[in-house]
N, C-alpha and C positions, 0 to 999 in steps of 0.2 A: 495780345501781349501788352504788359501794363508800361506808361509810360517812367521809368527810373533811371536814371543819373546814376545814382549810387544809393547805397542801404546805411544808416545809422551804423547797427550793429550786425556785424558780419560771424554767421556760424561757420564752425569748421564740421563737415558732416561724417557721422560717428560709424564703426565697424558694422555694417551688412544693413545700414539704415537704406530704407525706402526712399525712393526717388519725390515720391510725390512726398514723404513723410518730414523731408527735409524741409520741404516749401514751406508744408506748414507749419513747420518751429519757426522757419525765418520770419513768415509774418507775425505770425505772434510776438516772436521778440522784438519785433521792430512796432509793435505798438497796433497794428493791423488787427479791424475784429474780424475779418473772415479772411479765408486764403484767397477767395476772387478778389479782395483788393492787392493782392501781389499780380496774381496772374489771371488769365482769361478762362473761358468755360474750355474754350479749343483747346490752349495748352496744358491746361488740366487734364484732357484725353489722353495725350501724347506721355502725361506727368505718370499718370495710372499704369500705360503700359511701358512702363521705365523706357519712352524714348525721347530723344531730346534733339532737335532738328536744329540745323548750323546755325539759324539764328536765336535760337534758344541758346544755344552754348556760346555765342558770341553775348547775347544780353544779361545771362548769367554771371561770363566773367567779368562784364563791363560795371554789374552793379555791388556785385564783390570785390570786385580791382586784384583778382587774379584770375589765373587760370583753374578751374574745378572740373572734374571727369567724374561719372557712373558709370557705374554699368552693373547691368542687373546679372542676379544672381538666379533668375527662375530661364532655363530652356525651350525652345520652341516643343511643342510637342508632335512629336512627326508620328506617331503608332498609329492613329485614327485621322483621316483624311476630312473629316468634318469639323476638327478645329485646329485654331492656326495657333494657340498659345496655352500653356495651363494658368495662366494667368488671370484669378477674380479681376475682376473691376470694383466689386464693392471690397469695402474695405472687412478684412478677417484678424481679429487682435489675440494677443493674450491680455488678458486683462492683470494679471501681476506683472508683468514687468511692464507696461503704460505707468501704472502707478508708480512704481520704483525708478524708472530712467525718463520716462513717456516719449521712448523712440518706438517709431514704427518699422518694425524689419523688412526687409523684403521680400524673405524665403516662406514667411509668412502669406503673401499672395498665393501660394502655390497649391493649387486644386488636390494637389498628393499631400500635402504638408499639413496636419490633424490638430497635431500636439505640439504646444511648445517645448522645445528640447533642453528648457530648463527647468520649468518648472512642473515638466510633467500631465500640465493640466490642459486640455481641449479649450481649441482657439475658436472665436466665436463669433458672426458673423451679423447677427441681430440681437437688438435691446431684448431684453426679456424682461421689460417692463410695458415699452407700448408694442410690437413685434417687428417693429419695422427693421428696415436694412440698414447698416450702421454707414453712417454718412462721411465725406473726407472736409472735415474741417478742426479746428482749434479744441472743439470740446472733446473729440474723439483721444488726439494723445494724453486729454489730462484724465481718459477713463472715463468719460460720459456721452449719454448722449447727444449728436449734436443734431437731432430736433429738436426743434427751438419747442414745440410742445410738447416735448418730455421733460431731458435736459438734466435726466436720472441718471445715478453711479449704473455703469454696467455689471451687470450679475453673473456672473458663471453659469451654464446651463446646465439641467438636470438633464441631460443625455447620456446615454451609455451605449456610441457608437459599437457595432462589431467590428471584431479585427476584418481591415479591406485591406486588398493588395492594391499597386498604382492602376495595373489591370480591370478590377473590380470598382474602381471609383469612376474608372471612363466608362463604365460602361453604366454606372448608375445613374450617372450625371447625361448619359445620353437619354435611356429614359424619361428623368426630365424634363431634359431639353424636348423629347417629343411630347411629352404631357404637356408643358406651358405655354409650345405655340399650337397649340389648337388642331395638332394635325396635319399641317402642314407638310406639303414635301420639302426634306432637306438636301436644295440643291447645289447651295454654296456653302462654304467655310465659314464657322462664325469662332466665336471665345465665348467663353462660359457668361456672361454677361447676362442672362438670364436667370442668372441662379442665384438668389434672394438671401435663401438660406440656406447655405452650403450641408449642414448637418442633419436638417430636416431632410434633405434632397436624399443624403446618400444611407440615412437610416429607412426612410419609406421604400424608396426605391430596390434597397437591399433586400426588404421584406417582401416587394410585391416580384422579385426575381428568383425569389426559392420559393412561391406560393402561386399556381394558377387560377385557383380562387379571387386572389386580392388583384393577379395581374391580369384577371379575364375584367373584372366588375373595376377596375379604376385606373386604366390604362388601353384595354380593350374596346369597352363599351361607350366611351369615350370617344377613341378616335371612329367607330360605326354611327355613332349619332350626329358629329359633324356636320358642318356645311357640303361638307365633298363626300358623306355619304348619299347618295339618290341613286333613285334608282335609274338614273338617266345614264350613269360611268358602270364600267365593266369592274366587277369584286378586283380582279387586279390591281386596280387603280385606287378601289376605297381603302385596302387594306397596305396601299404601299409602305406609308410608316411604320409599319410591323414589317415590312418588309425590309427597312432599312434596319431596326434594331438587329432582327439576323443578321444581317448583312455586316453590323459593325461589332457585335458581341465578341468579346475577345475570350471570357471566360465559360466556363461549363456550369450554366445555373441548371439547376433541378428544371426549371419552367421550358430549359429551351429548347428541347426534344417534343413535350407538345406544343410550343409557341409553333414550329416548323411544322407540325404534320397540321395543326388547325389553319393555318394559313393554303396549305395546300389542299386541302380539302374547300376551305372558302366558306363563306356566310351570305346567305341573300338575303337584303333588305328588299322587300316587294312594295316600298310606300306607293305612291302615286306621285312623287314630287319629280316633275320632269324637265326642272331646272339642271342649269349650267354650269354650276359655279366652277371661276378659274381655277385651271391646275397648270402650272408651271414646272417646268422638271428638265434635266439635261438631255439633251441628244441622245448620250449612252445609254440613260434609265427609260426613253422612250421605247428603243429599240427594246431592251429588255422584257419589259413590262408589256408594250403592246404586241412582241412578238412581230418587231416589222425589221426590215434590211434600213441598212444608211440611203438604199438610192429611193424607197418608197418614200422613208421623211423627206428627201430632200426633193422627190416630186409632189408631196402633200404640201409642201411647204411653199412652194413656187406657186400652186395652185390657192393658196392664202387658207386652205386650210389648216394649219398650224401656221403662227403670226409668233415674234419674238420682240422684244423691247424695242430693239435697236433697228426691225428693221433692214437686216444688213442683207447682200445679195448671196455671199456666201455662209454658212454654217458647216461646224464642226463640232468633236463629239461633248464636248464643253458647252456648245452653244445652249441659251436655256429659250425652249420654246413652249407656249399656252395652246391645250390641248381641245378646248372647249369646241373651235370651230368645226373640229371633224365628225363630234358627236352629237352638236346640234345639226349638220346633215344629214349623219345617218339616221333622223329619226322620222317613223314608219306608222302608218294608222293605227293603231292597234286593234288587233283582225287575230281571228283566232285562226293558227298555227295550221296551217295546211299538213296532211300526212305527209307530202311530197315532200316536202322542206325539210335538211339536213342542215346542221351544223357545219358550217364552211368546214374546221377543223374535224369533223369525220369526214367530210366528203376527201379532204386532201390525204387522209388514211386510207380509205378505199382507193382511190388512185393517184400512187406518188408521180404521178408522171407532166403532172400540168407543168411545172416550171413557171407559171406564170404570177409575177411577182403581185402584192396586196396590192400593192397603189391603181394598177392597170384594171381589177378587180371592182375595186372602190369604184374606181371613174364609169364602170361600165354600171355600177348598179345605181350610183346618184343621177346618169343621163338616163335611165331609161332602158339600160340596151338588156341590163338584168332583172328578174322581179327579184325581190329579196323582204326579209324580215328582221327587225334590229331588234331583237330580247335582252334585254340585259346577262349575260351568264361571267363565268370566272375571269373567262378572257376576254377581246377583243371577235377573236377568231371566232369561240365559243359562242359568241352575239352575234354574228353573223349567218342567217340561214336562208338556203339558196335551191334551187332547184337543180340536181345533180346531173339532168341532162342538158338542161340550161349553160352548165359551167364549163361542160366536159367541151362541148361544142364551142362557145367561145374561146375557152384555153386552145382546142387547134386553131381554131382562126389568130387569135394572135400569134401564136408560134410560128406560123405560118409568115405574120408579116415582120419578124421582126430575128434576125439571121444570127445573131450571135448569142444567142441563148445554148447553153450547153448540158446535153443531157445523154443517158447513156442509151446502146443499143436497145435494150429490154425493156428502158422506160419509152424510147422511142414506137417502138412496137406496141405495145401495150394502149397508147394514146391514139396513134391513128389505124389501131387495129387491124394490124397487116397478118399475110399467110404466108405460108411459107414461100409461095413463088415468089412473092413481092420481096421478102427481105434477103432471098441468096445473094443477092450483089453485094449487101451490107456482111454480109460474116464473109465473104471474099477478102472484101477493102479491110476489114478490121476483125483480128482475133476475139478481143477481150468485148464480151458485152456488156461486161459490167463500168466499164469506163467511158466517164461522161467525155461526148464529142461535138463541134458545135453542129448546133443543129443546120447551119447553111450546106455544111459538107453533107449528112446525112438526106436530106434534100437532095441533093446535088446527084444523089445515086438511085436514090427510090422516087421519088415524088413523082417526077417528071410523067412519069409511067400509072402514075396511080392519082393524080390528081380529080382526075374524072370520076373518080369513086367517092369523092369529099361532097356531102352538101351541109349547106351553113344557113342559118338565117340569113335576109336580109337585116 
């Protein structure tokens, strides 16, 4: 915040003008060549997103000598959980009425807001002389650029957006935002603040959303070639950004009936690059994606295979943890594929009965007690390949040790492979087979009597 007393010359600030648009009339008129000589880089952030913090508003009235209020005119946007504002950051003008009044509005920021509503013509976001993004200083309201190595009248652009609904613009402008950062998992909140050029964004974008051609080759192939594509992470994981546009698409584009089946079908990349690289993602999107419970993260986590920023002892389903450390574990000589060897995920189809959760699994095939195989496939699970007597056998021994695990009659039977003498005591105690029971009680009837039929590895 700049140090001032008071202003020369005091504006009174004009119907639906911009918060930051005001500052910089005021410097200007007060003889100022840029707006950072009124205010700072910081308040300039606060300026953009029309907010003004108590001492802003106390240094404000103090250099005016009254009291002056904003408030903006653009709404939080709540429809899409990935951004906290429709609010540009860069500056989006009409260029006729800058020349005519050279107030900057503020409805004008607004990511939905196209056309000026006066003079009919498309608001514009970048010089169309050098292409850059239009800057927030003095040159901008007098309708020029304010790169100092341009410093050109701005030109009205030869675009012929299509009609977009508010709908169809989030979801173009997501797009984007996946295309610009690289791929990346989006696992926080941001504001459009990436978006350059708002009309390039939502004419490209619109076209690679009705076109699988344009949106396989420059938006797909893209996020597959990546740093996070290798073949060291499970297809779930390289593909998750495509996973995210499903996930946030509000409207029915042509693309997005096969965006969803090509996703579920997968794509393998077989490079040989057996790199790492970090993937950071929320708690929720883990469980999703890698197909694991809250108590597996949160014992992979304790174990330091998944690590978080912060550090902290407890996590929950917001918590964003880095995935890297599991999968540098799990990796495996590369040894060609024993017949034996099953996909964890068939093997838990062929027998739903293990109950025995991934983490305890994990633990037993990183010590030793499991052989296993780590392939890269679609999932997690799917990369995991085990030896289906190996598994079966361990799943009773832990069930065995561990009492409050709950499963029903039939899956109980089924795992430690009782007959019928063994299990009349059980359909005694309990009608319903099909209702899961914890497995201490279930014990509690049959074991006892049958334990000496159980052999296990050391």
């Amino acid at each position: 915040m700049k140090e001032f007393t008071s202003l020369t010359i005091r504006l009174i600030p004009q119907k639906r003008e911009s918060l930051i648009g005001y500052f910089i009339r005021l410097a200007h008129a007060n003889g100022l060549s840029t707006v950072y000589d009124l205010i700072s880089t910081v308040q300039l952030s606060r300026l953009v997103q029309a907010k003004l913090s108590i001492s802003d508003s106390l240094w404000l009235n103090q250099i005016l000598g009254r009291e002056t209020t904003f408030e903006s005119e653009i709404p939080p946007l709540k429809s899409n959980q990935l951004y906290v504002s429709h609010r540009l950051l860069k500056p989006k003008v009409c260029i006729f009425c800058l020349k005519e009044n050279g107030i900057h509005k503020d409805n004008w920021q607004h990511a939905h807001h196209l056309v000026c509503e006066i003079h009919e013509t498309l608001l514009i976001s970048t010089c169309h002389t050098c292409k850059a993004p239009l800057e927030w200083d003095t040159a901008l309201l007098g309708g020029r650029c304010a790169n100092k190595a341009c410093n050109e009248h701005l030109i009205l652009e030869d675009t012929a957006l299509p009609s977009l609904s508010a709908k169809q613009i989030d979801d173009c402008l997501l797009v984007d935002l996946i295309t610009t950062t690289q791929a990346k998992c989006l696992t926080q909140k941001r504001v459009y603040c990436d978006v350059k050029d708002i009309n390039k964004a939502l004419y490209q974008n619109c076209q690679r959303l009705n076109d699988k051609d344009l949106f396989y080759n420059q938006v797909i192939k893209p996020v597959l070639s990546s740093d996070l594509c290798t073949s060291a992470y499970p297809i779930s994981i390289k593909v998750l950004p495509l996973s995210f546009i499903i996930k946030h698409l509000k409207e029915d584009w042509s693309v997005l009936l096969w965006l969803k089946a090509y996703i579920q079908t997968g794509t393998r990349n077989l490079g040989n690059n057996e790199t790492f690289p970090d993937v950071w993602m929320k708690v929720q999107d883990i469980s999703e994606v890698l197909e694991l419970s809250r108590e597996d993260i949160k014992h992979l986590y304790k174990t330091k295979h998944f690590k978080s920023k912060t550090g902290a002892h407890f996590i929950n389903n917001s918590s964003i943890l880095e995935l890297s450390g599991l999968f540098s574990a799990l990796q495996s000589t590369p040894t060609e594929m024993q017949k034996r060897f099953l996909s964890y995920s068939e093997v838990i189809i062929n027998t739903k009965a293990y109950h025995t959760p991934i983490f305890a699994i994990i633990y037993a095939m990183l010590s030793g007690r499991l052989s296993y195989h780590y392939y890269t496939n679609r999932t997690l699970l799917c990369s995991l390949f085990v030896d289906e007597g190996e598994i079966t056998e361990f799943a009773r021994e832990w069930l065995l040790a561990h009492k409050e695990t709950c499963m029903t009659i039939r899956e109980f039977i089924s795992l430690f492979e009782l007959n019928s003498n063994d299990i009349s005591e059980l359909f005694n105690a309990t009608a319903d087979i099909n209702k899961p029971v914890k497995l201490s009680k279930l014990k509690a009837i049959v074991l006892p009597n049958y334990l000496h039929k159980l052999t296990f590895k050391n």
